[in-house]
LOGUVEX-373746 format. One record per residue (C-alpha): residue number from 1; residue in three letters; x, y, z. Coordinates in pm, 1 decimal. Example, Ala and Ser with C-alpha at 12.3 -4.5 7.8 and 13.67 -1.06 7.14 Angstrom:
BEGIN
atom nr 1&rest ALA&X 1230.0&Y -450.0&Z 780.0
atom nr 2&rest SER&X 1367.0&Y -106.0&Z 714.0
//
This chain:
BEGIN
atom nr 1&rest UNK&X 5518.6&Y -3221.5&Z 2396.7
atom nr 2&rest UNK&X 5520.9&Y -2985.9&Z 2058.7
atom nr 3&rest UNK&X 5218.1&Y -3185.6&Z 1959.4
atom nr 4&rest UNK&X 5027.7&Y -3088.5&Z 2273.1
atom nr 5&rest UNK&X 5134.0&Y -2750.1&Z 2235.6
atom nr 6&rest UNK&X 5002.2&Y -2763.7&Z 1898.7
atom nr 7&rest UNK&X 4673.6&Y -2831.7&Z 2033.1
atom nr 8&rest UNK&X 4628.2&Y -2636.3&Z 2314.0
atom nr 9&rest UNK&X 4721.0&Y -2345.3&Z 2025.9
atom nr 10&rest UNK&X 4491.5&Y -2455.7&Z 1788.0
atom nr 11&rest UNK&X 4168.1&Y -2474.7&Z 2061.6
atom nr 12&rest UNK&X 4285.5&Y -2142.1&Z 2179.9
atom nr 13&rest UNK&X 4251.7&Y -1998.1&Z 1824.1
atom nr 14&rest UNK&X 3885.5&Y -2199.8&Z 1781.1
atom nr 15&rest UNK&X 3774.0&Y -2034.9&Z 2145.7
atom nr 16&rest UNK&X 3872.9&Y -1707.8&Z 2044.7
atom nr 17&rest UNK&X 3664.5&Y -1738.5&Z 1700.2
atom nr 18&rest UNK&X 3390.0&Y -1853.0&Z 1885.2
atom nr 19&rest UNK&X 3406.3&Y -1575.7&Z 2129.5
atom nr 20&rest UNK&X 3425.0&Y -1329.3&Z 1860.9
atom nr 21&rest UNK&X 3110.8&Y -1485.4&Z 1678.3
atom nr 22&rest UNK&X 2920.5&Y -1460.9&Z 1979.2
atom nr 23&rest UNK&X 2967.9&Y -1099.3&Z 2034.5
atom nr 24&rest UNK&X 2900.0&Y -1008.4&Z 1667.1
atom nr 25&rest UNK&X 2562.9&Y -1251.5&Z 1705.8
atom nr 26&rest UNK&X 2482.1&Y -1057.5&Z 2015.8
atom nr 27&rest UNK&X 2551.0&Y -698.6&Z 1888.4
atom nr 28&rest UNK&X 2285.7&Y -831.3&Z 1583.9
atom nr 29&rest UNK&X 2027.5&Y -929.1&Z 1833.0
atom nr 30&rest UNK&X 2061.0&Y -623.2&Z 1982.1
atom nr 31&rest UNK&X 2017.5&Y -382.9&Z 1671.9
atom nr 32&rest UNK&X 1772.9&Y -619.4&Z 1569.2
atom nr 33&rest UNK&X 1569.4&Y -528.4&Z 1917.8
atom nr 34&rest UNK&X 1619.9&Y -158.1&Z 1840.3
atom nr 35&rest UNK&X 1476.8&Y -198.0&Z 1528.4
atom nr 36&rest UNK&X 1156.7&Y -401.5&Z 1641.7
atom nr 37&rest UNK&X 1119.5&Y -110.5&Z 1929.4
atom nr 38&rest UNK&X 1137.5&Y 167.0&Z 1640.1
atom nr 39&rest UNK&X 894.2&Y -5.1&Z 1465.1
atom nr 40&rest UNK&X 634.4&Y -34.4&Z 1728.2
atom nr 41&rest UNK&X 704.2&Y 297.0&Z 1838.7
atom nr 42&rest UNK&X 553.7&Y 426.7&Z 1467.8
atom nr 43&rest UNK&X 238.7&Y 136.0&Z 1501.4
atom nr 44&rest UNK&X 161.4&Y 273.9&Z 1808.3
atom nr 45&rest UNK&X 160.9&Y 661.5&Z 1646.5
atom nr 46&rest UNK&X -82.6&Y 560.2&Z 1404.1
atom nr 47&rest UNK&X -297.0&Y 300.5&Z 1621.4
atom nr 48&rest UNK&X -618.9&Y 590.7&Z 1630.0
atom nr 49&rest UNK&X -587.1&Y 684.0&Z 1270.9
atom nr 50&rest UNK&X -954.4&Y 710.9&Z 1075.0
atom nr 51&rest UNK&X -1062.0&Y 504.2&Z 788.8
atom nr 52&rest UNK&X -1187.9&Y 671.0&Z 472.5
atom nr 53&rest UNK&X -1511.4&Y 773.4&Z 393.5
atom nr 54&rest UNK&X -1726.8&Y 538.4&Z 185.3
atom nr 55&rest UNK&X -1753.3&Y 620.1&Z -140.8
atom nr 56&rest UNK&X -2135.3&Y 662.5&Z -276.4
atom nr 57&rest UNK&X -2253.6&Y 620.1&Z -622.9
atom nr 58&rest UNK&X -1962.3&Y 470.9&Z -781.7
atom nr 59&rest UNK&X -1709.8&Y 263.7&Z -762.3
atom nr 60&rest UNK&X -1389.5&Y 483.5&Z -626.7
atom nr 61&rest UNK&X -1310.8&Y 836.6&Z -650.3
atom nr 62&rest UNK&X -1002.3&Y 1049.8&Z -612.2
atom nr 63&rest UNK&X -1070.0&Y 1329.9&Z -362.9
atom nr 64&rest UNK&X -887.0&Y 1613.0&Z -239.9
atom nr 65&rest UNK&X -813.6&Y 1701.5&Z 116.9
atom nr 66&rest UNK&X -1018.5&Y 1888.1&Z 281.4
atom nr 67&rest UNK&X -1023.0&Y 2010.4&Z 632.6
atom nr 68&rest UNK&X -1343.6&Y 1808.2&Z 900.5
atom nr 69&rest UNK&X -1403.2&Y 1767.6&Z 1257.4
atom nr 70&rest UNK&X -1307.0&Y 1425.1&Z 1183.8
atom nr 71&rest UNK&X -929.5&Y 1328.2&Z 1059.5
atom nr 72&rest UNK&X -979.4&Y 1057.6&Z 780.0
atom nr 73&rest UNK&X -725.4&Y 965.0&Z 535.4
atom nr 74&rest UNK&X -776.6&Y 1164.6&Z 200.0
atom nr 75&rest UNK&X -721.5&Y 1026.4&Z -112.4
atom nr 76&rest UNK&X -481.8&Y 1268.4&Z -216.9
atom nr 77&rest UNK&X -246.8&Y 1361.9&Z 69.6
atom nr 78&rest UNK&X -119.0&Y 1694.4&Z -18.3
atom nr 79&rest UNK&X -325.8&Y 1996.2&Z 149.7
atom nr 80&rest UNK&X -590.7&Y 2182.8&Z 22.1
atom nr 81&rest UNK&X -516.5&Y 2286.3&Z -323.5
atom nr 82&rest UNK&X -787.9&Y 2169.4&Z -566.9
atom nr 83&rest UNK&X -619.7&Y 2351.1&Z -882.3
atom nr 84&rest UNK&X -251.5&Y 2128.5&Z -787.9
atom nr 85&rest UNK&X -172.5&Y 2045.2&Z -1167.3
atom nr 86&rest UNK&X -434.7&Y 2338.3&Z -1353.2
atom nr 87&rest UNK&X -172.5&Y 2418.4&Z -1582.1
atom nr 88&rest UNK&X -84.8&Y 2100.1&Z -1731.4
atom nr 89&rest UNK&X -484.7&Y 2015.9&Z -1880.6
atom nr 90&rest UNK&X -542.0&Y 1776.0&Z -2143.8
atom nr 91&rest UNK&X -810.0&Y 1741.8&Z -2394.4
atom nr 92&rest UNK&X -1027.8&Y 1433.4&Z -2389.6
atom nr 93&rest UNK&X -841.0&Y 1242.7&Z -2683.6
atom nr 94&rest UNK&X -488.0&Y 1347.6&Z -2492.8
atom nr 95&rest UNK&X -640.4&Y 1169.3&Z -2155.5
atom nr 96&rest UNK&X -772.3&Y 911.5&Z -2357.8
atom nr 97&rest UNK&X -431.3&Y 832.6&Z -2495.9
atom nr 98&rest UNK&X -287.1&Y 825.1&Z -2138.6
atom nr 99&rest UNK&X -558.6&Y 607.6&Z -2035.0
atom nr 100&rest UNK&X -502.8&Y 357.5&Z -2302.8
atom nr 101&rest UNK&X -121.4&Y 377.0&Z -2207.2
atom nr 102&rest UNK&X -175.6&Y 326.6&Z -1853.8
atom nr 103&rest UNK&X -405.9&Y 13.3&Z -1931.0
atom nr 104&rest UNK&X -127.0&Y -147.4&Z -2105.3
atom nr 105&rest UNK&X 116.5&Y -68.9&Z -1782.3
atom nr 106&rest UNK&X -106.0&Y -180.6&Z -1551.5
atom nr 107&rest UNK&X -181.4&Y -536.1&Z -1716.9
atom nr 108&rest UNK&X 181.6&Y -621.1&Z -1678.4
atom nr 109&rest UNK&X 163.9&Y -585.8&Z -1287.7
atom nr 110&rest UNK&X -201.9&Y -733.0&Z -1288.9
atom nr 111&rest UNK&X -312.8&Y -1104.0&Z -1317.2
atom nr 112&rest UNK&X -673.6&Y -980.2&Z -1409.9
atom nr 113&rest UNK&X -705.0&Y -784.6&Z -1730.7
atom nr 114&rest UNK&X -849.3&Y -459.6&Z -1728.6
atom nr 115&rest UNK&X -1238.9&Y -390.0&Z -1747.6
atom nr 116&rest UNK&X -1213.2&Y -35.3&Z -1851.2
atom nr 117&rest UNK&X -1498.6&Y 37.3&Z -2110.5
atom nr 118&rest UNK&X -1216.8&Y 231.7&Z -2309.8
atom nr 119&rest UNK&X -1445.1&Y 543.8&Z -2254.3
atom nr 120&rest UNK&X -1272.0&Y 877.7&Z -2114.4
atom nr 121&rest UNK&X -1502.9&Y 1134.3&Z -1905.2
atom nr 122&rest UNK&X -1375.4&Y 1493.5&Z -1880.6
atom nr 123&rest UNK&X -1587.2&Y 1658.8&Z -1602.8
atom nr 124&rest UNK&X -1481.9&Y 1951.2&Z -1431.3
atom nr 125&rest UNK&X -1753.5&Y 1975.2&Z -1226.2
atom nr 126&rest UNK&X -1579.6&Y 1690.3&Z -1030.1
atom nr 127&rest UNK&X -1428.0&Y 1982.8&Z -858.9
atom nr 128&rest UNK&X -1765.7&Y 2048.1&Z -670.5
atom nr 129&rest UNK&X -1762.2&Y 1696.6&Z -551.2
atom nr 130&rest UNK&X -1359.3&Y 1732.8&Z -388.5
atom nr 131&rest UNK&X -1257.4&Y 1492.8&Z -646.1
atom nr 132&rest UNK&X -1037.3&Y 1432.5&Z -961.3
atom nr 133&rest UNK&X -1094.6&Y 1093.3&Z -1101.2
atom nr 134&rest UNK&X -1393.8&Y 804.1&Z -1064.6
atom nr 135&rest UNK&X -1363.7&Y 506.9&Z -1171.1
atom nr 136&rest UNK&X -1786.7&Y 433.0&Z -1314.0
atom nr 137&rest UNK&X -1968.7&Y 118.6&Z -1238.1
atom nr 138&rest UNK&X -2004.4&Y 116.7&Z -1619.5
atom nr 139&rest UNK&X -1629.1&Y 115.8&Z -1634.0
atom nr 140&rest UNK&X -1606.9&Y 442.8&Z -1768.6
atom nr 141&rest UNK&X -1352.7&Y 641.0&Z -1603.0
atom nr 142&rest UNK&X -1463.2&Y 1003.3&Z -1560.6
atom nr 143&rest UNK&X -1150.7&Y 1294.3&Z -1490.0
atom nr 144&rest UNK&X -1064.2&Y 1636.7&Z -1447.9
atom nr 145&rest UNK&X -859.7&Y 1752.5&Z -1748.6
atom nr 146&rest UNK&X -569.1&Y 1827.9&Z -1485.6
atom nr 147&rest UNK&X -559.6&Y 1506.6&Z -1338.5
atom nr 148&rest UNK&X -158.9&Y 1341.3&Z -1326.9
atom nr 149&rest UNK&X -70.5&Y 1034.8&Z -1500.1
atom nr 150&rest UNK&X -44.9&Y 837.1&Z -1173.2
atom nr 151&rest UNK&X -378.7&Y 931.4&Z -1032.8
atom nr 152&rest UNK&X -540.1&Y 746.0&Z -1418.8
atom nr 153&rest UNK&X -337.9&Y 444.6&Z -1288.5
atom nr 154&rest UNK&X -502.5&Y 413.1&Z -960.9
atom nr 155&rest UNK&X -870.2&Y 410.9&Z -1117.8
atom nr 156&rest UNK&X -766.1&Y 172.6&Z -1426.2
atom nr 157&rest UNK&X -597.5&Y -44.1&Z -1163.8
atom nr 158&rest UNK&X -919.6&Y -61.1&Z -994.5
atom nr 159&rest UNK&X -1045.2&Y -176.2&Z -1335.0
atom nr 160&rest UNK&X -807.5&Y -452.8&Z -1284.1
atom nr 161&rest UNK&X -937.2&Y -526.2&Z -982.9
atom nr 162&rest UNK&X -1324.7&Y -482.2&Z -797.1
atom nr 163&rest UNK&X -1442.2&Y -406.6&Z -1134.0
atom nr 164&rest UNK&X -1444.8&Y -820.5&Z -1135.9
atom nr 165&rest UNK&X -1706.1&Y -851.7&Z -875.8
atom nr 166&rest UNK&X -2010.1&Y -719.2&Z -774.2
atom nr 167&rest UNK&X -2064.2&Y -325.9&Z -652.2
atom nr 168&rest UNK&X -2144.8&Y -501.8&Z -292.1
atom nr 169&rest UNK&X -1845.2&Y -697.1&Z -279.8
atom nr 170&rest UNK&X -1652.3&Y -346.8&Z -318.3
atom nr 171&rest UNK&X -1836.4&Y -234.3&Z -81.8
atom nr 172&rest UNK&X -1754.7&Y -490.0&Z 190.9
atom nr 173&rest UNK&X -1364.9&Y -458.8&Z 129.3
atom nr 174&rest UNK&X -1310.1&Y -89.6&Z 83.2
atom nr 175&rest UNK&X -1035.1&Y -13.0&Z 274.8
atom nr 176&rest UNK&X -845.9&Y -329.4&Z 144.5
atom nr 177&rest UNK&X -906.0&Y -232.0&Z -201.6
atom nr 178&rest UNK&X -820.0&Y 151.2&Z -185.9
atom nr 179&rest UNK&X -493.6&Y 42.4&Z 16.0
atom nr 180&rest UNK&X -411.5&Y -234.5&Z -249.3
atom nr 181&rest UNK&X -472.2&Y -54.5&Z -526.0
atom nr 182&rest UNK&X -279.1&Y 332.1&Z -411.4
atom nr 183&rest UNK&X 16.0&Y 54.6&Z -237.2
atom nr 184&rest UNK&X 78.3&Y -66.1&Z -602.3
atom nr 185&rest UNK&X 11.5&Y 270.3&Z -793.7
atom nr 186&rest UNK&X 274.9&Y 422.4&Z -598.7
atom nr 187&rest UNK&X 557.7&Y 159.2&Z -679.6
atom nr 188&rest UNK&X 450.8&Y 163.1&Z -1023.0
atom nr 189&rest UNK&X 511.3&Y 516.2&Z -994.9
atom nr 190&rest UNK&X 857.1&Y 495.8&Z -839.7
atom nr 191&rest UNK&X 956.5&Y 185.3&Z -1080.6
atom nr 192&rest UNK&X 839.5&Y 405.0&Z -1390.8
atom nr 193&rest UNK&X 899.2&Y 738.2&Z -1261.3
atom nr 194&rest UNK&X 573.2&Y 858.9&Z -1271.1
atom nr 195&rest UNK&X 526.3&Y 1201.1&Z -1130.4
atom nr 196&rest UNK&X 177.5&Y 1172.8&Z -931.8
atom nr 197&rest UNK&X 21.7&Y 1268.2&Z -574.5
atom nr 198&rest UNK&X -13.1&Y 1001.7&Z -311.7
atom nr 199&rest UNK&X -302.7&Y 950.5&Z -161.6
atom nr 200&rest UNK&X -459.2&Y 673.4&Z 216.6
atom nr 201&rest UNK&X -131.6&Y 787.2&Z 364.0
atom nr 202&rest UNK&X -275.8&Y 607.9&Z 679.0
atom nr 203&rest UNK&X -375.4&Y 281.0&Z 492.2
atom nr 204&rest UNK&X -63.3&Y 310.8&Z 322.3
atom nr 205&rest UNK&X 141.0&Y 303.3&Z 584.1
atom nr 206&rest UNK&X 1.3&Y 3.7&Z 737.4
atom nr 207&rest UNK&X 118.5&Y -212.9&Z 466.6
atom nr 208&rest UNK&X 463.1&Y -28.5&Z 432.8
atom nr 209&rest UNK&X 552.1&Y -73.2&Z 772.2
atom nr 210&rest UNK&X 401.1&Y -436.8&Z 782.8
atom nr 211&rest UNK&X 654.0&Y -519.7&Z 521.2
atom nr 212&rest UNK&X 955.1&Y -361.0&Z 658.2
atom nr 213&rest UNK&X 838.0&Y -505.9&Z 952.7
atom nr 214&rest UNK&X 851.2&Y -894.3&Z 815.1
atom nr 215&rest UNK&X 1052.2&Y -784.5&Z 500.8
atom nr 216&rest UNK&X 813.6&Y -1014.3&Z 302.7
atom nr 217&rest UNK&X 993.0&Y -880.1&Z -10.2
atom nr 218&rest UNK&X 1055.1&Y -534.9&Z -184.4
atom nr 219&rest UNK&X 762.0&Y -287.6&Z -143.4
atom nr 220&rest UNK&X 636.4&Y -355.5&Z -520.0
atom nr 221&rest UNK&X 660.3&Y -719.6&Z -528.9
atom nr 222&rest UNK&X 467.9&Y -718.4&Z -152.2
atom nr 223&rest UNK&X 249.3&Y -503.4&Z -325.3
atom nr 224&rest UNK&X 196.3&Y -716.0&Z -650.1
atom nr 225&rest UNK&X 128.7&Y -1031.6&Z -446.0
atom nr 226&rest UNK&X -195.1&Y -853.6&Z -258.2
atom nr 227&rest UNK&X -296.2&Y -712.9&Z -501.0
atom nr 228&rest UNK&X -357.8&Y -978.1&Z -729.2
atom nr 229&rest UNK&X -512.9&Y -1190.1&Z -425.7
atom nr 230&rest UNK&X -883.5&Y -1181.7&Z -514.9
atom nr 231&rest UNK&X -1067.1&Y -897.3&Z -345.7
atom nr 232&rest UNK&X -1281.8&Y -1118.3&Z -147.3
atom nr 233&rest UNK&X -1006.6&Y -1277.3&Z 21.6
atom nr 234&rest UNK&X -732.2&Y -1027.7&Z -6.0
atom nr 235&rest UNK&X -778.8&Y -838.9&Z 375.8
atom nr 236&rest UNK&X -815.0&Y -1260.4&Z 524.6
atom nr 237&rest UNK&X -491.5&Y -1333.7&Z 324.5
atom nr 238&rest UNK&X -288.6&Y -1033.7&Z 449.1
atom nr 239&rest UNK&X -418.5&Y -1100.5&Z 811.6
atom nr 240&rest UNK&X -324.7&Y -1505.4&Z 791.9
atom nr 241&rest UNK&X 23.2&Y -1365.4&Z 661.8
atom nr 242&rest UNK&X 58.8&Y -1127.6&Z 974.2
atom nr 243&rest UNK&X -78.3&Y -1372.3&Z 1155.0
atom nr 244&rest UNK&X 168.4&Y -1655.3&Z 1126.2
atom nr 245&rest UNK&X 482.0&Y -1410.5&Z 1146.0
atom nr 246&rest UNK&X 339.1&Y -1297.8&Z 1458.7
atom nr 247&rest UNK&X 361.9&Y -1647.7&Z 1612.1
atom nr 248&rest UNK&X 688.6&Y -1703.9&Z 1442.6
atom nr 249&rest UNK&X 822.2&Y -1442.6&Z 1659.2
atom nr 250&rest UNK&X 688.0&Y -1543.2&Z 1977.1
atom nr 251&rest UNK&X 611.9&Y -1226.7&Z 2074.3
atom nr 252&rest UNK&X 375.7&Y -1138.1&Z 2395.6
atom nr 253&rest UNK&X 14.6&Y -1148.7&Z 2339.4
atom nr 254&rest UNK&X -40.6&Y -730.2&Z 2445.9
atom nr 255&rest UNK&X 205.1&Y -660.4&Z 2114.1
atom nr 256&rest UNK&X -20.0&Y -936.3&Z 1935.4
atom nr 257&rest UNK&X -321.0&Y -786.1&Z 1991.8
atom nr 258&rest UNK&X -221.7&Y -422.5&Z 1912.4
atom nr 259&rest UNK&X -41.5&Y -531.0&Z 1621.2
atom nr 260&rest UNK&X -353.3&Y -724.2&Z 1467.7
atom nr 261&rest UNK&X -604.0&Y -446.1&Z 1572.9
atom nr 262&rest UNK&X -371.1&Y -201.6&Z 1380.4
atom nr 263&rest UNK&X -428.7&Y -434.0&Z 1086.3
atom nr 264&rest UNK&X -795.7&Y -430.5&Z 1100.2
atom nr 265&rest UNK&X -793.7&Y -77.1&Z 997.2
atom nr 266&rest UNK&X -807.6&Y -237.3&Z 660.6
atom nr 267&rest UNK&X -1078.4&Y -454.5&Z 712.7
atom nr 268&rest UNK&X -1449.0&Y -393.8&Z 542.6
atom nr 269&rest UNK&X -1550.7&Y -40.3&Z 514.3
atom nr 270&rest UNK&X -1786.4&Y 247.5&Z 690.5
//
């Protein structure tokens, strides 16, 4: 009879744990749920956002914002002020230290050397064009003598990057690049604290909240992965990826759809 008692005690205990594991597994599921609704609560604010203007004549430039009819995202995010950093200018062999500095820092996040011509522009007149940095199709790298550290990153990241193809190959993946590129330059920035504007806010925030999303990994190691998929591939590669989690979730095919037409904001260019 003790022995039965025994028993009966002991399953009571193992009930009572399993009882208690399913409520904790259910009060995860349903955080979990909250989270997923959060999330495609903010896909859904930025479903109509604009892509960027194509660039003309070169390979990418660094503009500021400027007020249109038409809401696109800016390269540099912060409003209106063209003269942001006047008071810190450089001369060209200052810049061209910094340039050489921020080569170095970008090879050890990039699989593909940089194809910078080592040549610093100081233009001014950049100004006219809404615009503080250009990365040449020579390479060269042309600059205000205000521009921050961070925005010198972006362009010699681009070096890094469609300076390893043809100008029409840019030109067919755009939005992927300037996404890729301003995704990393911003971790960079955080991991090295680098003071510098952000810039594709929209673009930007695709990938971040793709990532917290999925949680893929940490921001800059999500960010180092696409990057350093070539450029021709890189939007098809990010698109598989979504693609596959989607179906891993099982989700309905109205949230599939907006969720992959949200992606395709980074797709080609205008």
């Amino acid at each position: 009879k003790q022995s039965i008692n025994n028993v009966e005690s002991l399953h009571n205990q193992q009930m009572k744990q399993l009882e208690e594991m399913a409520q904790q597994q259910k009060e995860q599921l349903v955080q979990l749920q909250n989270i997923i609704n959060q999330q495609k609560q903010q896909l859904k604010q930025l479903q109509n956002e604009i892509k960027p203007q194509k660039q003309n004549n070169s390979d990418t430039k660094y503009h500021s914002n400027k007020k249109q009819q038409i809401q696109k995202p800016n390269a540099i995010d912060e409003n209106g002020n063209l003269h942001y950093n006047k008071n810190n200018t450089r001369t060209t062999e200052e810049l061209q230290s910094k340039a050489n500095e921020m080569k170095t820092l970008a090879e050890q996040y990039s699989k593909m050397p940089s194809k910078w011509s080592g040549n610093i522009i100081v233009d001014n007149n950049l100004i006219n064009e809404k615009s503080y940095a250009r990365k040449e199709w020579s390479c060269d790298i042309t600059l205000v003598d205000f521009v921050d550290d961070g925005i010198i990153l972006h362009e010699v990241l681009h070096s890094c990057s469609s300076s390893h193809y043809p100008k029409e190959v840019f030109e067919e993946n755009q939005y992927i690049e300037e996404a890729s590129v301003e995704f990393l330059k911003q971790q960079i920035c955080i991991e090295q604290n680098i003071i510098s504007q952000k810039g594709y806010r929209p673009l930007i925030t695709i990938l971040k909240l793709i990532n917290d999303r999925f949680c893929y990994n940490t921001d800059l190691k999500f960010a180092i992965e696409l990057f350093n998929v070539p450029l021709p591939d890189r939007y098809e590669w990010l698109k598989n990826k979504v693609d596959k989690s989607l179906k891993e979730e099982n989700i309905s095919f109205e949230e599939y759809k907006s969720v992959m037409e949200f992606l395709e904001k980074l797709e080609g260019s205008e």
